[in-house]
C-alpha positions in Angstrom: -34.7 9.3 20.6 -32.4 10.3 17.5 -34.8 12.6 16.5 -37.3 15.3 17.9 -39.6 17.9 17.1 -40.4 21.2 19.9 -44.0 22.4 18.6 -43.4 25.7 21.1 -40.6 26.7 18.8 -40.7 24.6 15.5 -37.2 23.1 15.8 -36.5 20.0 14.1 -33.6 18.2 16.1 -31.5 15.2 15.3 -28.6 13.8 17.8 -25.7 11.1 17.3 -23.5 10.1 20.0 -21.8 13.3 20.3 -23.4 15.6 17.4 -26.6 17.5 17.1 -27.9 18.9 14.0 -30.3 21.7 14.2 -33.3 22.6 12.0 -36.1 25.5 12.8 -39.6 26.1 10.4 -39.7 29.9 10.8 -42.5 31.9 10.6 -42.7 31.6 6.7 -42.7 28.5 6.7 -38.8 28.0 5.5 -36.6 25.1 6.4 -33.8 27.2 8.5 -30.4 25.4 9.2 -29.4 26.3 12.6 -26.5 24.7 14.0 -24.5 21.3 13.3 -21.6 20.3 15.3 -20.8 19.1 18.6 -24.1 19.0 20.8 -24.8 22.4 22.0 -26.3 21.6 25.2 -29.8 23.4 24.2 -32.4 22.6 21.8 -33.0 26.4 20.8 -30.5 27.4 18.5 -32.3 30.6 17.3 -29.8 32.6 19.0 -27.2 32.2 16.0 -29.1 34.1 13.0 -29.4 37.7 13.5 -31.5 39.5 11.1 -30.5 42.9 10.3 -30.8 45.3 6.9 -28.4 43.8 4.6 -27.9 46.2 2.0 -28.8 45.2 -2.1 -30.9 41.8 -0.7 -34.0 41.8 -1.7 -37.0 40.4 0.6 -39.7 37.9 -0.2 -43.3 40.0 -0.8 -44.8 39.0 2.3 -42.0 40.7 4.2 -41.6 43.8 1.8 -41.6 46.1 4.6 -39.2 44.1 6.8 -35.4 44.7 5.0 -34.4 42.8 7.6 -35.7 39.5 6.2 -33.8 38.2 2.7 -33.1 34.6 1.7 -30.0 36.3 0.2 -28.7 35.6 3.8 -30.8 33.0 5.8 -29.0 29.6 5.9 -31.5 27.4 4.6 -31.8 23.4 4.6 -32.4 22.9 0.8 -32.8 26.3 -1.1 -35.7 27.9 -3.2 -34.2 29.4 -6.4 -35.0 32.0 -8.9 -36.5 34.3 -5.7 -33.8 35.8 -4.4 -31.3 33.8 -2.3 -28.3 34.4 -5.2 -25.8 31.8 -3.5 -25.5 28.3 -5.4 -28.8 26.8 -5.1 -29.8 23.1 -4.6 -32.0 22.4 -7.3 -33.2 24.4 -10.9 -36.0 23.9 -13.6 -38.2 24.8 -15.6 -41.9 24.9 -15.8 -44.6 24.1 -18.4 -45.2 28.1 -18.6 -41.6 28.7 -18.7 -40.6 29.9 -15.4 -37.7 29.3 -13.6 -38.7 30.0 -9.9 -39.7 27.9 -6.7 -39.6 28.9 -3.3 -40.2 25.8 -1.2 -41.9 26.1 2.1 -42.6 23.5 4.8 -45.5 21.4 4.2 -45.3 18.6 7.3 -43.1 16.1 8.3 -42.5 12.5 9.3 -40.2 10.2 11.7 -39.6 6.9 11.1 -38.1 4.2 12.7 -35.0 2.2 10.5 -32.9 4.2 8.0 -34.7 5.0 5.0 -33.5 3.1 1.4 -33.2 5.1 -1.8 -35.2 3.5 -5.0 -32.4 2.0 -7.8 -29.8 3.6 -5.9 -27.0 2.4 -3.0 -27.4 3.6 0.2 -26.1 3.6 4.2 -28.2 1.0 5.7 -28.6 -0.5 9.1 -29.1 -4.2 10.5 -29.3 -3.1 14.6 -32.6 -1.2 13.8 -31.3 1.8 16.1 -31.5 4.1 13.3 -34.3 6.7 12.6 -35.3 8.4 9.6 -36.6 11.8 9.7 -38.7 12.9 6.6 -39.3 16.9 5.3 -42.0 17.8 3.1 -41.6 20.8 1.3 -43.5 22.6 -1.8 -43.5 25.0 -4.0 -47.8 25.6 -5.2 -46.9 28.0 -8.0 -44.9 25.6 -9.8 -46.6 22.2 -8.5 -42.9 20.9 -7.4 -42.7 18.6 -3.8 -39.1 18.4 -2.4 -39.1 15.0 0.7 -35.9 15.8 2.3 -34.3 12.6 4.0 -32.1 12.2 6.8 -30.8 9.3 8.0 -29.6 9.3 11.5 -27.2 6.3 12.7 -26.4 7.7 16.2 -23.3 5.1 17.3 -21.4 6.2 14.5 -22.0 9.8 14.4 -23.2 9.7 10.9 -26.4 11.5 9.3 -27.2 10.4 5.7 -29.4 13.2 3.1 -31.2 12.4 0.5 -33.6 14.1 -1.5 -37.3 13.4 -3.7 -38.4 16.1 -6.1 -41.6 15.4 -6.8 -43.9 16.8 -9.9 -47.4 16.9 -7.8 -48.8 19.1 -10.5 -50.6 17.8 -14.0 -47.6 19.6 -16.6 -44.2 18.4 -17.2 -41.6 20.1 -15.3 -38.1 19.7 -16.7 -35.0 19.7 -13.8 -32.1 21.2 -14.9 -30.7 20.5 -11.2 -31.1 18.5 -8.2 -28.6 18.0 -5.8 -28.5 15.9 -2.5 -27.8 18.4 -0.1 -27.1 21.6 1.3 -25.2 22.8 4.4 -24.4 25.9 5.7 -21.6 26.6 8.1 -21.4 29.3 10.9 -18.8 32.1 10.5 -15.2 31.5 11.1 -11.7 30.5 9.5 -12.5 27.3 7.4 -10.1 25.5 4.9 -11.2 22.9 2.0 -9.2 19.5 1.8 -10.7 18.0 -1.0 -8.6 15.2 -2.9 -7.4 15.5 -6.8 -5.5 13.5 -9.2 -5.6 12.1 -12.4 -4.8 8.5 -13.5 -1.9 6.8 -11.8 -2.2 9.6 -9.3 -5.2 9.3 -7.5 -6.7 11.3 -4.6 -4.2 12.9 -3.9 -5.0 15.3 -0.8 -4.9 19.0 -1.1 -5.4 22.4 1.7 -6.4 25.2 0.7 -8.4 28.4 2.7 -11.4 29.1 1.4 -11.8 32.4 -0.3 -14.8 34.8 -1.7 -16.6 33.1 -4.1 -17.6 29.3 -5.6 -14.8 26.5 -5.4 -16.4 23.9 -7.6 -14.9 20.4 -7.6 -16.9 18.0 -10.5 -16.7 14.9 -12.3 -18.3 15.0 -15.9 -16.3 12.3 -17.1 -19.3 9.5 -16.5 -17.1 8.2 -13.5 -16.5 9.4 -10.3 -13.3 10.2 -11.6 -9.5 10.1 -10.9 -9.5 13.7 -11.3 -11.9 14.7 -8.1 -13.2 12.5 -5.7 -17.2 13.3 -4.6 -15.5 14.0 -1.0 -14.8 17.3 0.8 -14.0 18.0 4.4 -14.5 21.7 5.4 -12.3 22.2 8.5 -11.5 25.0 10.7 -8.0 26.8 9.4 -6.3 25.4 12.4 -7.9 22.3 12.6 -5.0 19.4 13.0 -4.8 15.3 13.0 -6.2 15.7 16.8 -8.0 18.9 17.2 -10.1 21.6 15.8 -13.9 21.6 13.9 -14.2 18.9 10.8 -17.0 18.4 8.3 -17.3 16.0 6.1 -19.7 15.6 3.7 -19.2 12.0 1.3 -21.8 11.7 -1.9 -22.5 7.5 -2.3 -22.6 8.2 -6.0 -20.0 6.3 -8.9 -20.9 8.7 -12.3 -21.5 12.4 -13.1 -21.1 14.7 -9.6 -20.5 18.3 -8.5 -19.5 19.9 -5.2 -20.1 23.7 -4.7 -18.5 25.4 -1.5 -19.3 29.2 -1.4 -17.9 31.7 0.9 -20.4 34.4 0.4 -20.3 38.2 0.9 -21.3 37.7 4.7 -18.8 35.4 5.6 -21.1 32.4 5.6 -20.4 29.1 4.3 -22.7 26.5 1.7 -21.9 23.2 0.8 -23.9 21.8 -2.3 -23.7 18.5 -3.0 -25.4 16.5 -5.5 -25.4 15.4 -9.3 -23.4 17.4 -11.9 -26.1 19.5 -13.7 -23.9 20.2 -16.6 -26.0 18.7 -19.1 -28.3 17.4 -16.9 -32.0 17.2 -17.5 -34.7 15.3 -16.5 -38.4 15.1 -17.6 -40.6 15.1 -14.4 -43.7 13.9 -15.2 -46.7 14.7 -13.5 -46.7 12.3 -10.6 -43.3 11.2 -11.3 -39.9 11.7 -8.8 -36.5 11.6 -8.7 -34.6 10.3 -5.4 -30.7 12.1 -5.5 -28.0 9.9 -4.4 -27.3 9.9 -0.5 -24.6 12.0 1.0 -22.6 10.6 4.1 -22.2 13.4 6.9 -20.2 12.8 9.8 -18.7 15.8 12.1 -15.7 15.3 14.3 -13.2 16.9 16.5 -9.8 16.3 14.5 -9.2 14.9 11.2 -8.8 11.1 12.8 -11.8 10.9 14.3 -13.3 12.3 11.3 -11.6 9.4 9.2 -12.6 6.8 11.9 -16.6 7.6 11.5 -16.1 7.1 7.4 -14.1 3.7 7.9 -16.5 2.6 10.7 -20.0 3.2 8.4 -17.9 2.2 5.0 -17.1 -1.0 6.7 -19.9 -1.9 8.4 -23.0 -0.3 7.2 -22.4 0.5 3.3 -20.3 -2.7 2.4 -22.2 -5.9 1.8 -22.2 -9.6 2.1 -19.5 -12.2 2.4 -16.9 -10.1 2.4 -17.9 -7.4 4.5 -15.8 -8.3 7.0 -13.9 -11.6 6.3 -10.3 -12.4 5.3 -10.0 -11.1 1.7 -7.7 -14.0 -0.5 -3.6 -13.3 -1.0 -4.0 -12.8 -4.6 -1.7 -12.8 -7.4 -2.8 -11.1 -11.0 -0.9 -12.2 -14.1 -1.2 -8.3 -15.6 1.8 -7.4 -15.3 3.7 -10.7 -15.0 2.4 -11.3 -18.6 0.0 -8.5 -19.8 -1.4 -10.3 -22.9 1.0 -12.7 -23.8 0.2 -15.6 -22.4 -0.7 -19.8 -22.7 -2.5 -21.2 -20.4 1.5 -23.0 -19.3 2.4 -20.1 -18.7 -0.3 -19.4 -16.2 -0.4 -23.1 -14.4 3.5 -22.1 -13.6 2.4 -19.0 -12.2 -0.1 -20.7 -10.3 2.4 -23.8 -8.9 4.8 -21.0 -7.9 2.1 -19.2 -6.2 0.6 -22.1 -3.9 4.4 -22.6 -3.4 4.8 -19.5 -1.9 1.8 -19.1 0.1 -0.4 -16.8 -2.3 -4.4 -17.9 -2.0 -5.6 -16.8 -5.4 -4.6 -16.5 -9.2 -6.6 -13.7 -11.3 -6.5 -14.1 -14.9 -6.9 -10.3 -16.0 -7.2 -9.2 -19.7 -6.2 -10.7 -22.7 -8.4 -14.2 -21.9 -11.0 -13.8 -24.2 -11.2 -14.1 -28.4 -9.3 -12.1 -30.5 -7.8 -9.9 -27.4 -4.4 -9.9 -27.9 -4.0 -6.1 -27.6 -6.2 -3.7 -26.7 -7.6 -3.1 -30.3 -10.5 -6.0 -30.3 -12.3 -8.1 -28.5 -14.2 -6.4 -25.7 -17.8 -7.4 -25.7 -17.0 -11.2 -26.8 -16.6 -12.5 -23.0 -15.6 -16.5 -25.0 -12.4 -17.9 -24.1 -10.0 -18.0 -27.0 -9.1 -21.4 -27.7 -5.4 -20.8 -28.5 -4.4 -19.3 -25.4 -6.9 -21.9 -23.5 -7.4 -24.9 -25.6 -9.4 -26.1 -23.0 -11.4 -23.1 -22.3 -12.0 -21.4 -19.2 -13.3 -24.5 -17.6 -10.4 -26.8 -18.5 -8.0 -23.4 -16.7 -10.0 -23.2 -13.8 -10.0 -27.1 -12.8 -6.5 -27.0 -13.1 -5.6 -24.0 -10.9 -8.3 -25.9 -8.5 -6.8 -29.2 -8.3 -3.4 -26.9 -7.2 -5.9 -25.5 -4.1 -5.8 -22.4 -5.4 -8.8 -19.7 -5.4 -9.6 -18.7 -9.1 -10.7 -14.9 -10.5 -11.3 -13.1 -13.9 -10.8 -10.1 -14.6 -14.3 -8.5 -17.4 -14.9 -5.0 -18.5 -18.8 -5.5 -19.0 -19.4 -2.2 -19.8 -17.0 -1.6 -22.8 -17.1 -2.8 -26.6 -14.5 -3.0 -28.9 -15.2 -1.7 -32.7 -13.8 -5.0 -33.9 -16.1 -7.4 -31.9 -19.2 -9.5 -32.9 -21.0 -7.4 -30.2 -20.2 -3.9 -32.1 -21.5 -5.7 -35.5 -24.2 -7.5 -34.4 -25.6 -4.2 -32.3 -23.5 -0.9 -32.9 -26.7 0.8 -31.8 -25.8 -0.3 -27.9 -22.7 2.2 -27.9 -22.8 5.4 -26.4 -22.3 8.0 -30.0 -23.8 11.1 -31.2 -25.2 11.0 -34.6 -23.6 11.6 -38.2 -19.9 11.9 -35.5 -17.1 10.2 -35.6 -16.7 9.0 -31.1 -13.5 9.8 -29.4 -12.0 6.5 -28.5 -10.0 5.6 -25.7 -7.6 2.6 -25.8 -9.6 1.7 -28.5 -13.0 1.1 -27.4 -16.5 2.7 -26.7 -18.9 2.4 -23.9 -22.2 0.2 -24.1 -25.2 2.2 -23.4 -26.6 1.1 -20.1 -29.6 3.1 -20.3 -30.6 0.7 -22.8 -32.5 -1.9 -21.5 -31.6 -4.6 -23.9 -27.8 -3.7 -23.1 -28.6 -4.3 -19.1 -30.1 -7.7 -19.8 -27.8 -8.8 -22.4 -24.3 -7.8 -19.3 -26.6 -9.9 -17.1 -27.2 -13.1 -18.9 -23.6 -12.7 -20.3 -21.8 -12.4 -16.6 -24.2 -14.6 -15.1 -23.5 -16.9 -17.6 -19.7 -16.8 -17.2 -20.4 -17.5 -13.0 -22.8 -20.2 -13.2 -21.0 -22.4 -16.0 -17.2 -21.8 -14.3 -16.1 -21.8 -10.2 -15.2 -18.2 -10.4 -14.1 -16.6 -6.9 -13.3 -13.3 -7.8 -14.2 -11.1 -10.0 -12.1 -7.9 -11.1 -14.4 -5.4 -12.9 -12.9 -2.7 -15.1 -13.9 0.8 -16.9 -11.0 1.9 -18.5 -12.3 5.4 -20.3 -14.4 8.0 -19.5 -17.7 8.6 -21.0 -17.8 10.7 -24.6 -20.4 10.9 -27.2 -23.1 10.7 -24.5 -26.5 10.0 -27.1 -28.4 6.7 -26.2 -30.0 5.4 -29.4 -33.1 3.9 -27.5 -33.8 7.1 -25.8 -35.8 9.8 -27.0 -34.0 13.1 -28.0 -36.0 15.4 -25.3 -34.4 12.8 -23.0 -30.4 12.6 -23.7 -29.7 14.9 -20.9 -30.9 11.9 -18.5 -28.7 9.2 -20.1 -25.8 10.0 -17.7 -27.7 9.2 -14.5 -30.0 6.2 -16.4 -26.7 4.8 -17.0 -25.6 4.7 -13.3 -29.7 3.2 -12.7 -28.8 0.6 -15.2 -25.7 -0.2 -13.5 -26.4 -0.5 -9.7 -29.0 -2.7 -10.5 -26.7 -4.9 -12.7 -24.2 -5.3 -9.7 -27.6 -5.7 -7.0 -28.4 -8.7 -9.1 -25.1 -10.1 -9.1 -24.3 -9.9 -6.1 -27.1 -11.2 -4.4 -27.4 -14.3 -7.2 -23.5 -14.8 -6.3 -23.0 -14.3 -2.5 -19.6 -16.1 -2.4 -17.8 -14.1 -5.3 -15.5 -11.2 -4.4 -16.1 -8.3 -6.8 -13.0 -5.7 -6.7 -13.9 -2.8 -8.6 -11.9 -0.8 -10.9 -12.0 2.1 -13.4 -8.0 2.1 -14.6 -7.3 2.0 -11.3 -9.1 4.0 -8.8 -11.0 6.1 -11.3 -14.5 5.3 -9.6 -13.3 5.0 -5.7 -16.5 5.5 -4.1 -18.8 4.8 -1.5 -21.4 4.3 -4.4 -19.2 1.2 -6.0 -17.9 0.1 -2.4 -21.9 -1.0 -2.0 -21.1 -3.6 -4.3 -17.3 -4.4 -4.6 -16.3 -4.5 -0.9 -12.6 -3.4 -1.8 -11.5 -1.3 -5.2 -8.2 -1.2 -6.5 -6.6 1.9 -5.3 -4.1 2.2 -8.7 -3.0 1.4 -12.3 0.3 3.3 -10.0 2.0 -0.1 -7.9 5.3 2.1 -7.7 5.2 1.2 -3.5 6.3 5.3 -3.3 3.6 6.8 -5.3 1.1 4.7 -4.0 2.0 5.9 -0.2 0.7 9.6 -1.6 -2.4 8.0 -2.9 -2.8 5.4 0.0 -2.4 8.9 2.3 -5.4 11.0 0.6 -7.9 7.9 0.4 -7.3 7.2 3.6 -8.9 10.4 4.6 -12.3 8.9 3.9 -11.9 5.4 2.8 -10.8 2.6 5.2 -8.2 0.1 4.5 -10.1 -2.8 3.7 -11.1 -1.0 0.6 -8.1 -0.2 -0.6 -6.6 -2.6 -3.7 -2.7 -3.1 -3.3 -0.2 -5.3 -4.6 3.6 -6.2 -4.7 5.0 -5.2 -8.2 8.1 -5.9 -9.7 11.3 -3.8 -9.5 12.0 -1.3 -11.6 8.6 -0.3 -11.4 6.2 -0.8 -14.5 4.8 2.5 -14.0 8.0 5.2 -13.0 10.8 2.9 -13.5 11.6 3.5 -9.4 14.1 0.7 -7.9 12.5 -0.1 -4.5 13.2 -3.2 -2.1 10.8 -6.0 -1.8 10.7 -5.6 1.7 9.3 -1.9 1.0 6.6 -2.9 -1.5 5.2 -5.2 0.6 4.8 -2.9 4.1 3.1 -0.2 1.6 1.2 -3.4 -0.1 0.3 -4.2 3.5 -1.9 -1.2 4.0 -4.2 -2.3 2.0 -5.5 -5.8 0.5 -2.8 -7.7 -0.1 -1.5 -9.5 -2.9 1.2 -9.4 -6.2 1.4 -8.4 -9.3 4.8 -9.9 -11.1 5.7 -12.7 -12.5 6.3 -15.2 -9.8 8.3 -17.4 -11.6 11.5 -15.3 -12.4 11.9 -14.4 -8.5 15.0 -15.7 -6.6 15.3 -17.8 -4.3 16.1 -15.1 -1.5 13.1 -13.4 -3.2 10.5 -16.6 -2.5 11.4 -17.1 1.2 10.5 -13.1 1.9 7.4 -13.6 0.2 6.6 -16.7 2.1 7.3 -14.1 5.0 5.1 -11.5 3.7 2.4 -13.5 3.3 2.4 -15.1 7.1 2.9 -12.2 7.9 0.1 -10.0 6.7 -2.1 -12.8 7.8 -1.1 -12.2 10.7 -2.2 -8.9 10.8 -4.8 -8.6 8.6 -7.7 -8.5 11.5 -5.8 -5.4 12.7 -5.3 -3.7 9.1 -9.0 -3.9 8.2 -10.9 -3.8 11.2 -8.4 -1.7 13.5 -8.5 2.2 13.5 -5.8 3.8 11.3 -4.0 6.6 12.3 -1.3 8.8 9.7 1.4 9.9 11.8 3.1 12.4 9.0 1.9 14.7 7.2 3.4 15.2 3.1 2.5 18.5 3.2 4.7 19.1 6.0 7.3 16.3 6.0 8.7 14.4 2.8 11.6 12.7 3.9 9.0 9.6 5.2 5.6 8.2 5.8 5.1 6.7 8.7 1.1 5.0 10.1 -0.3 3.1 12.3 -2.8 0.4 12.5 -4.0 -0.5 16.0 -6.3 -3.4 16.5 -10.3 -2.4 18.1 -9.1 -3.9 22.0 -5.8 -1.9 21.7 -4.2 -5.1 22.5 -1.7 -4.7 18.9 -0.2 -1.9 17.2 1.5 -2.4 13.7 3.8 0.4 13.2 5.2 1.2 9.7 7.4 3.5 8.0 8.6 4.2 4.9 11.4 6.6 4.0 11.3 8.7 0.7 14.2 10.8 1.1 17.7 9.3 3.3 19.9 11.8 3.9 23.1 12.1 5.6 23.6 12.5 9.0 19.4 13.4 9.6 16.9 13.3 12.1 16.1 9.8 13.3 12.5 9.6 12.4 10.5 10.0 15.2 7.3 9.8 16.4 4.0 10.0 19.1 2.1 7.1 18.7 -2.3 7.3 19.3 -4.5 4.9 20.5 -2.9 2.6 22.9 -4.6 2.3 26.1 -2.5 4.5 28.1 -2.0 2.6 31.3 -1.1 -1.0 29.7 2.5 -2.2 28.9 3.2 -2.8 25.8 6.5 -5.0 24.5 7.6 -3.0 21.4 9.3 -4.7 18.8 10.6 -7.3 21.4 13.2 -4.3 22.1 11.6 -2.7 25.2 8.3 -2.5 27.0 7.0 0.8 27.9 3.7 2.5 28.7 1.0 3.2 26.2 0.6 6.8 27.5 4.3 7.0 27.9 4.5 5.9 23.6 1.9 8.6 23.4 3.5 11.5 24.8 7.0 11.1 24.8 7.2 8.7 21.5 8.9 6.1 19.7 12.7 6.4 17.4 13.1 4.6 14.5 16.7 2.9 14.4 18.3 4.4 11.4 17.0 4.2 7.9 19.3 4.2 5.3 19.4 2.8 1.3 17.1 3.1 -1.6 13.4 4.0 0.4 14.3 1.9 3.5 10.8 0.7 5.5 10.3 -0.5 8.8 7.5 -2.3 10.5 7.0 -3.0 13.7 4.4 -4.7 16.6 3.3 -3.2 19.5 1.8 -5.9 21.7 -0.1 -5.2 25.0 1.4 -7.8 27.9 
């Protein structure tokens, strides 16, 4: 059993393969956190909270006489608020009477066989039917507010999954001004923060730092998951390394509006609270009415790796969905930056002879396909083909680039309207903008109000429409601004403050509906690049591109910090031209593709002005990523440098599930004369099998592991190197 309950002491225990998470009902009837980590070897875990007079917190009345008792201190599964516990609390409202208080107290519970599902939102799930779900019931009489509290618990991949349900069980409207997903509280010691930054062309970009006194808060109010912070934090131990030391990481499945708060308090304790952004957030609870929070992915592991390995193994195989899932993913070539809008549909069949020529599997036709769109001034919203760059309409393209045997994809931005579009004029009502106010624009366009039912139906019939008339493959779906002006005109005004989170509703369902009515289309998402990487959109779009950046050297930074809780089958990357569109950077083609390689694979250049030295590497790029491909996306990854401590290189390593294959690679950022040979311990081979490396020399796995493999000599304009490992 995953999870149990001990009447004799009220504990609440779930178990994964090697974790055990620790819950007691105390004698007030609050949810206590006890202990999450490696299993402790007992099921009592009372042991670890000492109460003792903690001077200036106060005590809940039924304990007035005991100062030893104080919420202000007690580490708590999902936290009253307004009564005295004045850490970052879970959740916030307001009552009918005008209170702003709730202490919420155990009520029952319930387990469940299977993982639970959360209504209109994505979620882990699981086809074995080994997990369990354990449901809390808390509640709060005073002010007539239920809180369920799910956890999922999928043992073989030392994940548990939280959710939670606030529920209005009383007969006046309570208004939420919070509700987040989760809290978790972390026993005393030395912990650090790695949480992962950026901003566009610069994406997750992983940063270190110690945790001090007080509230780091890392947030997205930008109606995206953002470039700026990913909704992913790992708390580790100060010393915690690549191999070693106590990790937590804690994942929200969400694409829009989030917020993480990480408190060191004034005992030393640590709380994680993860959930919705509440900046402008507020929701009208009706009575009898709930709201489910988006899931948050928990895993704990010894050593950042393993840590990593848990996210890639549930991201891969129990949050992505359908065809895809696991299946070879289509060489690709996208015309963007071979042609960006000026193009004729000649000009695309050449691309298209030159890439069957070479190998490639695909063409994507990405913006610029549609009427009037020949910048990014007009257009969006009109999803018709414009006869003069297709006379014979997106039909007459796609037979053509069929009859070559190539795959076919388009590239849409549903979501988005231009000003100067039939769509604007016929409805200007269905954009997102605040009354009597000029919007802020961004490249030129607004967002459609998905809240809006009318909108929803009118993105469905349109896409629909577009993949039942044409033999699309692939689709590339875009969201290239943030979201301003946030005021849905179908929405009441005491309402606005839900739009944000309707919008996301609106949008999950869109992609549930699509996805299921058009099993055999790859969806890559996109937001300007990896502006909504997340576990939310990776529920529908079983890869996302990584990057508006191809520049092969920026994109090992950002490749680095995804890779941290994203695997590599999720991760969009192409082969760009030289000099780079994006920094100008000179690079060699042999580079772009081993940092292309780490990802999805496929190009973005214009095929048809290559050499013919050029064409016969790609050829071997191709056949060779092929090749390999098995062990890229379903192998374990393992970073063998570390930026913050090396930048002359990068170096990885791939190795395949049997440890039968290693692909080694590196990539140097910085030759210098007369330096270090790079040099490096691989990780796991099987240590007592032979491996041939490189064809130069066979040698034990353990032996590759502890003593270490030396990179010939590097040298030129950010030299790369990859190389196999193959078990005799």
């Amino acid at each position: 059993m995953s999870i149990r309950y001990i009447e004799e002491t009220k504990h609440l225990i779930l178990e994964t393969r090697n974790t055990g998470y620790h819950m007691k009902i105390d004698r007030l009837g609050y949810l206590q956190h006890m202990y999450y980590g490696p299993k402790p070897g007992q099921d009592d875990m009372s042991y670890s909270f000492r109460y003792y007079d903690r001077g200036f917190s106060g005590n809940p009345y039924a304990m007035r006489d005991d100062r030893t008792y104080s919420l202000d201190s007690m580490p708590q599964e999902y936290t009253s608020f307004g009564v005295g516990d004045f850490r970052v609390s879970s959740i916030a409202a307001s009552c009918s009477d005008g209170s702003r208080c709730a202490e919420f107290k155990y009520v029952s519970h319930e387990i469940v066989e299977g993982k639970y599902s959360i209504p209109g939102l994505p979620c882990v799930y699981d086809e074995d039917g080994k997990a369990q779900t354990l449901i809390v019931t808390l509640k709060d009489n005073a002010a007539n507010i239920g809180i369920k509290l799910y956890y999922g618990v999928l043992e073989d991949l030392d994940v548990i999954t939280r959710s939670a349900e606030i529920i209005n069980t009383g007969k006046e409207m309570v208004w939420l001004r919070k509700a987040s997903s989760m809290c978790l509280e972390l026993p005393y010691g030395s912990w650090d923060m790695m949480h992962f930054h950026g901003r566009h062309c610069m994406e997750r970009q992983a940063e270190r730092v110690k945790l001090f006194h007080g509230v780091h808060t890392l947030l997205s109010g930008r109606g995206m998951s953002s470039h700026q912070h990913n909704p992913f934090v790992i708390i580790c131990d100060h010393e915690a390394t690549e191999d070693s030391g106590a990790c937590y990481g804690m994942m929200l499945m969400y694409s829009g509006n989030h917020k993480t708060e990480v408190e060191l308090d004034q005992f030393e304790s640590v709380r994680v609270v993860m959930g919705l952004n509440d900046d402008r957030f507020r929701w009208e609870l009706e009575p009898g009415t709930s709201l489910h929070t988006p899931e948050v992915i928990l895993t704990y592991a010894e050593g950042l790796t393993a840590l990593s390995h848990n996210y890639h193994r549930c991201i891969r195989n129990n949050v992505v969905r359908g065809k895809y899932k696991l299946s070879h993913r289509p060489v690709l070539v996208n015309n963007w930056e071979a042609t960006y809008f000026d193009f004729t549909e000649e000009k695309l069949l050449e691309l298209a002879v030159k890439a069957k020529e070479l190998g490639i599997e695909m063409l994507v036709l990405d913006d610029g396909w549609f009427r009037n769109r020949n910048d990014d001034k007009a257009g969006l919203g009109d999803w018709t083909a414009d006869p003069q760059k297709l006379p014979e309409g997106l039909g007459g393209l796609i037979s053509k680039i069929k009859a070559l045997g190539l795959k076919f994809g388009l590239w849409i931005e549903p979501e988005m309207v231009s000003e100067d579009s039939e769509l604007y004029k016929a409805h200007p009502d269905w954009a997102l903008t605040a009354p009597d106010r000029e919007p802020m624009m961004a490249r030129n366009q607004l967002v459609l109000d998905l809240s809006n039912r009318d909108v929803h139906d009118y993105l469905y019939e349109t896409i629909s429409g577009l993949l039942r008339d044409h033999d699309i493959d692939y689709i590339k779906w875009d969201f290239n601004r943030p979201i301003s002006d946030v005021y849905s005109h179908s929405t009441p005004s005491a309402r606005q403050g839900e739009v944000p989170h309707r919008y996301y509703l609106s949008l999950y369902e869109l992609y549930d509906r699509l996805t299921k009515e058009f099993p055999d289309v790859l969806f890559e998402g996109c937001a300007g690049g990896g502006g909504r990487f997340d576990a939310g959109m990776l529920q529908y779009s079983p890869q996302i591109w990584c990057s508006d950046n191809t520049d092969p050297v920026a994109r090992l930074a950002i490749q680095y910090g995804t890779s941290f809780g994203y695997p590599s089958s999720a991760m969009g990357a192409h082969v760009s031209a030289s000099p780079n569109h994006q920094t100008g950077r000179r690079t060699p083609l042999s580079t772009r593709g081993i940092a292309a390689m780490a990802g999805t694979f496929g190009y973005e250049l214009d095929l048809t002005k290559l050499t013919d030295e050029e064409c016969e590497e790609i050829k071997k790029q191709i056949e060779r990523y092929k090749e390999i491909e098995p062990v890229i996306h379903d192998g374990s990854l393992y970073r063998l440098s570390d930026p913050s401590e090396n930048s002359r290189y990068y170096c990885w390593e791939n190795v395949s599930r049997d440890r039968s294959r290693c692909v080694l690679s590196v990539v140097v950022t910085d030759p210098q004369a007369n330096y270090t040979l790079v040099h490096v311990k691989l990780k796991g081979l099987d240590p007592d099998a032979v491996y041939s490396v490189g064809g130069e020399f066979e040698c034990l796995g353990k032996t590759l592991m502890r003593n270490g493999y030396t990179f010939p000599q590097l040298t030129g304009d950010y030299p790369a190197q990859q190389i196999d490992i193959i078990r005799i």
